[in-house]
N, CA, C and O atoms as a GROMACS GRO file, in nm:
protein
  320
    1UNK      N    1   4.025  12.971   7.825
    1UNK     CA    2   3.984  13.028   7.699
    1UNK      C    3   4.059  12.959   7.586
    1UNK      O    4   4.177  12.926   7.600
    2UNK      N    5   3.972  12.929   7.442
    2UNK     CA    6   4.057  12.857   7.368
    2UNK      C    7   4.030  12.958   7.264
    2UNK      O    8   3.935  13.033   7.241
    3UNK      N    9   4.233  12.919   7.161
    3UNK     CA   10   4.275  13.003   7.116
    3UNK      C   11   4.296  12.927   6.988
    3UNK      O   12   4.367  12.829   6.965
    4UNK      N   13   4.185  13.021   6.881
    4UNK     CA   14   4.211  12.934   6.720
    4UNK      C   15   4.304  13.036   6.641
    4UNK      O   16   4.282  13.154   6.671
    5UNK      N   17   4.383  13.018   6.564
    5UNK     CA   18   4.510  13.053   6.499
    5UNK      C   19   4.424  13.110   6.383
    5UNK      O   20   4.353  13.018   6.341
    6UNK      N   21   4.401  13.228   6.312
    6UNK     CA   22   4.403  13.243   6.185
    6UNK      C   23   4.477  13.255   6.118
    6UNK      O   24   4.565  13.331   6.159
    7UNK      N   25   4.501  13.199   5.980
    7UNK     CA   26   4.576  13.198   5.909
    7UNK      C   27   4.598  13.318   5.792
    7UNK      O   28   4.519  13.358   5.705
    8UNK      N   29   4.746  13.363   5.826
    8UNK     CA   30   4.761  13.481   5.710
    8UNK      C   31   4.815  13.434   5.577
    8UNK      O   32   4.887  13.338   5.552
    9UNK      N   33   4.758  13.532   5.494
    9UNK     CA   34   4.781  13.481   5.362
    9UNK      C   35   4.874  13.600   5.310
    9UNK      O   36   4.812  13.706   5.300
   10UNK      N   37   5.002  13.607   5.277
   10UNK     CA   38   5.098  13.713   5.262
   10UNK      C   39   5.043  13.853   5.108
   10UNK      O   40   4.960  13.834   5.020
   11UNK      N   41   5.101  13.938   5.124
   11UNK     CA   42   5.049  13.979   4.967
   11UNK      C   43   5.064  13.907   4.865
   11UNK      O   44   4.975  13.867   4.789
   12UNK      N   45   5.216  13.881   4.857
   12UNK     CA   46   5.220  13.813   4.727
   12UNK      C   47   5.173  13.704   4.642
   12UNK      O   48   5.171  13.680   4.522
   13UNK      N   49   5.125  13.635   4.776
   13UNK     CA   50   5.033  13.538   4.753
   13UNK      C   51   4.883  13.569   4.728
   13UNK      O   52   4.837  13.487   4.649
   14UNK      N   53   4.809  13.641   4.762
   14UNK     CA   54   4.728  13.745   4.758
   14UNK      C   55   4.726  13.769   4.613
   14UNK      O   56   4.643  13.708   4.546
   15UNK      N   57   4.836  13.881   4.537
   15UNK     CA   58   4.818  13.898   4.437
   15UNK      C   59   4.861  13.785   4.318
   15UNK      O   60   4.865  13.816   4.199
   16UNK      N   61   4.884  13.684   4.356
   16UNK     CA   62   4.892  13.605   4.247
   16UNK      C   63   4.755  13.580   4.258
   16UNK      O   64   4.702  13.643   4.166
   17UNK      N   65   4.644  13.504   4.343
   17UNK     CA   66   4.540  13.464   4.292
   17UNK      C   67   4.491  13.637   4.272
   17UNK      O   68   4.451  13.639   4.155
   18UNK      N   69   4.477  13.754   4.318
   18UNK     CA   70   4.384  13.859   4.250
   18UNK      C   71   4.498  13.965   4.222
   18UNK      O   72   4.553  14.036   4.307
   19UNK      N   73   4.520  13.962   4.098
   19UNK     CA   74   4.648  14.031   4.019
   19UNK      C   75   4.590  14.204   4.082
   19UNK      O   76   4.662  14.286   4.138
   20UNK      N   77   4.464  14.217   4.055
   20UNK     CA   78   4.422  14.376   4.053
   20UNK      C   79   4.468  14.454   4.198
   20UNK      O   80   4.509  14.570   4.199
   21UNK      N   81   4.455  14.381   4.304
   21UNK     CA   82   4.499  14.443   4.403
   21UNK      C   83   4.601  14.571   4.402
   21UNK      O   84   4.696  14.581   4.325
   22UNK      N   85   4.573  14.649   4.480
   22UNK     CA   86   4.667  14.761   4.458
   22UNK      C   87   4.769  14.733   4.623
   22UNK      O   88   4.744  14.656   4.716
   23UNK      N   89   4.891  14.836   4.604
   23UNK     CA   90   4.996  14.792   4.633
   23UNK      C   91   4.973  14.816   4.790
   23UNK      O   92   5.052  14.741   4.847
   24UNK      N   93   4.916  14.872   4.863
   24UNK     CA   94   4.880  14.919   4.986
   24UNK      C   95   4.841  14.767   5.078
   24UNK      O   96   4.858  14.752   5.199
   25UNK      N   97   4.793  14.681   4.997
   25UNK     CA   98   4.741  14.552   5.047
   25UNK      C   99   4.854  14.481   5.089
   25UNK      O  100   4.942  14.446   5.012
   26UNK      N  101   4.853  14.451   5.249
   26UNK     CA  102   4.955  14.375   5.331
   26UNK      C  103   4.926  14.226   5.331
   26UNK      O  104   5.016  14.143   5.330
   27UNK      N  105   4.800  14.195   5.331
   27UNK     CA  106   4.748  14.075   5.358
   27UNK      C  107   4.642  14.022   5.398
   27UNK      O  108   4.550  14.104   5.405
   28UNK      N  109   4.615  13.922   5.427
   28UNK     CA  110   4.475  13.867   5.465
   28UNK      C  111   4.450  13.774   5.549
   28UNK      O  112   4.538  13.697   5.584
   29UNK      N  113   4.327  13.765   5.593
   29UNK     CA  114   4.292  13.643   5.657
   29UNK      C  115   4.242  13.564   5.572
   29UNK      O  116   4.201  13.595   5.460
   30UNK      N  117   4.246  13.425   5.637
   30UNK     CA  118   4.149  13.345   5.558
   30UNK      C  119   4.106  13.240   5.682
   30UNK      O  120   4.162  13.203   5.786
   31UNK      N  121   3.987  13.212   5.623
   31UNK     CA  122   3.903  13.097   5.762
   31UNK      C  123   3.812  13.015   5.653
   31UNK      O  124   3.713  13.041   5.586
   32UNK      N  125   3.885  12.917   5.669
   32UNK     CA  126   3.791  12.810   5.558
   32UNK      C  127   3.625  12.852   5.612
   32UNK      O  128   3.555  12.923   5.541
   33UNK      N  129   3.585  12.809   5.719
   33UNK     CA  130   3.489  12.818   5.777
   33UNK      C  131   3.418  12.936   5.819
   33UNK      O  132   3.307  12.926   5.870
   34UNK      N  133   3.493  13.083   5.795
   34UNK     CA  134   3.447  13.218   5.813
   34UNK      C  135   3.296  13.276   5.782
   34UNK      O  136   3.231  13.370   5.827
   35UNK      N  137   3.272  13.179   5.687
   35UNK     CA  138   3.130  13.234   5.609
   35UNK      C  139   3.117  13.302   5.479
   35UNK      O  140   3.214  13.307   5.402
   36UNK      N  141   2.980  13.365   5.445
   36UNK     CA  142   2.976  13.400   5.358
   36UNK      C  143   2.931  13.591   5.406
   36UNK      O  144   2.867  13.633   5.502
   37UNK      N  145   2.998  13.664   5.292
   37UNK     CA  146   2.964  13.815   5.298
   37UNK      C  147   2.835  13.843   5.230
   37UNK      O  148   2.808  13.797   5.119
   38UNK      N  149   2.753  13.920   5.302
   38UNK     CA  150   2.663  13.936   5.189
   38UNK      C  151   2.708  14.118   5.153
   38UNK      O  152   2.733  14.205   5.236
   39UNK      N  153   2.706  14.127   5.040
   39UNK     CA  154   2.762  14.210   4.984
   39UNK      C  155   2.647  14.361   5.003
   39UNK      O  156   2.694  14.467   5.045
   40UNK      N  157   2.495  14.349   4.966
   40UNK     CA  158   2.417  14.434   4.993
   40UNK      C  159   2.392  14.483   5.126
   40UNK      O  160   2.286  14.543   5.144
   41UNK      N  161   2.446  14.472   5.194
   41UNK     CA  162   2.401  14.458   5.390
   41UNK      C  163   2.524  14.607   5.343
   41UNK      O  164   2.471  14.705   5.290
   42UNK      N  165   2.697  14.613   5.370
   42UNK     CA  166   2.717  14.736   5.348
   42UNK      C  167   2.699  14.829   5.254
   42UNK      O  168   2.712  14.948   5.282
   43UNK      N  169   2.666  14.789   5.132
   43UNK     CA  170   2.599  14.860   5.033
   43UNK      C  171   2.458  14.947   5.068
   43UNK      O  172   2.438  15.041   4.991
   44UNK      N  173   2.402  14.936   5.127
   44UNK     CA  174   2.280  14.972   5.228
   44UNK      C  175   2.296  15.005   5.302
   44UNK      O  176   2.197  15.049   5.360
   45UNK      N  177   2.451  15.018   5.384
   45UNK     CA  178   2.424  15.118   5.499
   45UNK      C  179   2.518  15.251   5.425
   45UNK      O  180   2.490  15.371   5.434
   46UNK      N  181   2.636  15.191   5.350
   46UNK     CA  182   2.702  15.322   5.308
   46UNK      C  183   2.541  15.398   5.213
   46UNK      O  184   2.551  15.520   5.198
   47UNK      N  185   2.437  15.348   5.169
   47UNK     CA  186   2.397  15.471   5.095
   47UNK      C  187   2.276  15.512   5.261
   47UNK      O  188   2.207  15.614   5.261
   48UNK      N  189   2.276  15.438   5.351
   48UNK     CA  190   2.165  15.491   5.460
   48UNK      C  191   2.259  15.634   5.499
   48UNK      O  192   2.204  15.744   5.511
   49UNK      N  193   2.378  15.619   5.513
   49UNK     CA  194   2.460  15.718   5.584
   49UNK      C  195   2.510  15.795   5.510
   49UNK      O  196   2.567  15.891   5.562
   50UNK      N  197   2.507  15.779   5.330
   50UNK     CA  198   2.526  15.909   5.272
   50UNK      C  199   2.387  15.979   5.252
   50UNK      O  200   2.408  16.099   5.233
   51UNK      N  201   2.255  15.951   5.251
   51UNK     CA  202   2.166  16.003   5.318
   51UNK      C  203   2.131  16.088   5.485
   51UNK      O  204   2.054  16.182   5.505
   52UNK      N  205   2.188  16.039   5.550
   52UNK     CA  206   2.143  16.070   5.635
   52UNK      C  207   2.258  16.194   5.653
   52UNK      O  208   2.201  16.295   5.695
   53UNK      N  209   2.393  16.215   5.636
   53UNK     CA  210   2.490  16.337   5.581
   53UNK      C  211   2.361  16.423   5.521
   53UNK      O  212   2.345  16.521   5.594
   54UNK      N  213   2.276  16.421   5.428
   54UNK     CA  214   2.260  16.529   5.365
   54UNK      C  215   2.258  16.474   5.185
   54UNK      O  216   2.190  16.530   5.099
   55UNK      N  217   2.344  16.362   5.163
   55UNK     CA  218   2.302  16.306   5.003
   55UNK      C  219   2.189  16.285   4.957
   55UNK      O  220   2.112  16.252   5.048
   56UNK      N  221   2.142  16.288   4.860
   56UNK     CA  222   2.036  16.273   4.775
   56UNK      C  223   2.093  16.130   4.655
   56UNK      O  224   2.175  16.136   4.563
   57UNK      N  225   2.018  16.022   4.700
   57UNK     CA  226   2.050  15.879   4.632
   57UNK      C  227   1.976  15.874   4.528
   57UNK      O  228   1.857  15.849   4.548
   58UNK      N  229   2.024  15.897   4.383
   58UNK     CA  230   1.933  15.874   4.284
   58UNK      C  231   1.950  15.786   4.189
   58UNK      O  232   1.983  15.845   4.086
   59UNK      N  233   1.942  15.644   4.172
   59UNK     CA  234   2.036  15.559   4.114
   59UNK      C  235   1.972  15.562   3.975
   59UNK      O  236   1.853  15.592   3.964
   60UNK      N  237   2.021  15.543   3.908
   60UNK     CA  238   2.040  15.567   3.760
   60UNK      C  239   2.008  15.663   3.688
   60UNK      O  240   1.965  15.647   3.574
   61UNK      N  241   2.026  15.785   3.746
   61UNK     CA  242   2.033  15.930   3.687
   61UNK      C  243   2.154  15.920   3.637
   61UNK      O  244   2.248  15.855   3.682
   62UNK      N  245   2.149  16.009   3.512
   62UNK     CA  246   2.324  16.006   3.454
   62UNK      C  247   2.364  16.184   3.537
   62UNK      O  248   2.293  16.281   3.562
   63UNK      N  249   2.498  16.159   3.556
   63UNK     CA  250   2.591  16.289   3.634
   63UNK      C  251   2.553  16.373   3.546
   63UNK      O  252   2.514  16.328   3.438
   64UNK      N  253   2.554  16.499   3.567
   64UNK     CA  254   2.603  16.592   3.447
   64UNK      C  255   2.687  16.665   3.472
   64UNK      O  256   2.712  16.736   3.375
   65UNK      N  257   2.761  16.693   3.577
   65UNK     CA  258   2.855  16.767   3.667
   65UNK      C  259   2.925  16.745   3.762
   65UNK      O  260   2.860  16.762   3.865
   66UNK      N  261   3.033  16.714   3.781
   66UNK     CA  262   3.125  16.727   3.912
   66UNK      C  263   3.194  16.851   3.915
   66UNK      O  264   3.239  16.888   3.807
   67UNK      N  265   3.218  16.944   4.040
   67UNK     CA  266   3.309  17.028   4.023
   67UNK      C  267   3.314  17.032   4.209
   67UNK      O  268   3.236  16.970   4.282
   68UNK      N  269   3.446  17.137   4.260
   68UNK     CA  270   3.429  17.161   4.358
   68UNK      C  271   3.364  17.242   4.364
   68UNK      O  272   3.319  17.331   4.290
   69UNK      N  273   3.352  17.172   4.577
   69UNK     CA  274   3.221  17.281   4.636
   69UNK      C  275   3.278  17.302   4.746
   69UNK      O  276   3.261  17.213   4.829
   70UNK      N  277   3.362  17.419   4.788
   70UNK     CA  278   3.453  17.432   4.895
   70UNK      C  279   3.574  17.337   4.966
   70UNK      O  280   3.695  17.359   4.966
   71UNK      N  281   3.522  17.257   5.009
   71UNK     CA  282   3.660  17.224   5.080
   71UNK      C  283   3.577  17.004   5.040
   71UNK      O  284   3.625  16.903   5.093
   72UNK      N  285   3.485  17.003   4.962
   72UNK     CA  286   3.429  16.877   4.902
   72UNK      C  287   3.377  16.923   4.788
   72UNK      O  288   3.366  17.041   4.752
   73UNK      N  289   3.341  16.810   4.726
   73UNK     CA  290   3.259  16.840   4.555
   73UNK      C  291   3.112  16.822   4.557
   73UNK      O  292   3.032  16.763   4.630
   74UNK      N  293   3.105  16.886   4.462
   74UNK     CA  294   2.932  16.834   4.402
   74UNK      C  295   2.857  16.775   4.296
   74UNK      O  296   2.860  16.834   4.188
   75UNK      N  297   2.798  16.682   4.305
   75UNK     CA  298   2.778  16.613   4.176
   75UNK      C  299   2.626  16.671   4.113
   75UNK      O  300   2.525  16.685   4.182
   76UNK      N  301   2.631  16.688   4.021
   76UNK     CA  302   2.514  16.723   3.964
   76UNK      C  303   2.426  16.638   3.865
   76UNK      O  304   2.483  16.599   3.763
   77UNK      N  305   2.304  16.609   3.882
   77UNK     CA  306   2.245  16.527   3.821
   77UNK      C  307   2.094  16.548   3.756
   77UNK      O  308   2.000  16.604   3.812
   78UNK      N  309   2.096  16.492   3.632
   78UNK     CA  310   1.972  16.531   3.530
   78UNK      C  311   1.816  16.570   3.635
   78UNK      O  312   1.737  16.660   3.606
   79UNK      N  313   1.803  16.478   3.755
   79UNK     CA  314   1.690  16.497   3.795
   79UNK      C  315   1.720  16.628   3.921
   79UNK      O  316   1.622  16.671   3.980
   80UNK      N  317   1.798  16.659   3.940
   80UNK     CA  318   1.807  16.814   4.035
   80UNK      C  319   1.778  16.924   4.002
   80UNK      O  320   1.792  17.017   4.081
   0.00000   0.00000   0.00000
């Protein structure tokens, strides 16, 4: 079996090229050759599976309400 090394990239190095990072971030991989993310693939499943919970996806309704709703919240929106 052959064994390729990924390379870690430390935080601090990390946050010099992306300052915003918050402090919880240990580090990273990097793989020149890793590929590319496509960004809509989990964007599409997190809203398949806040649907399928029970959410109602209504994109560009404005909020009109957050408050709690027992032990989670509820958002309320112009078209409900």
């Amino acid at each position: 079996m052959h064994s390729n090394p990924v390379p870690m990239v430390a935080a601090d190095e990390l946050r010099r090229i992306f300052p915003a990072l918050g402090p919880s971030m240990a580090g990273a991989s990097f793989l020149p050759r890793g590929g590319n993310v496509n960004s809509l693939q989990p964007y599409h499943a997190l809203i398949a599976a806040f649907c399928r919970l029970g959410g109602n996806y209504l994109p560009g309704t404005p909020v009109t309400k957050i408050g709690r709703d027992g032990a989670g919240f509820a958002i309320v929106a112009d078209d409900e």
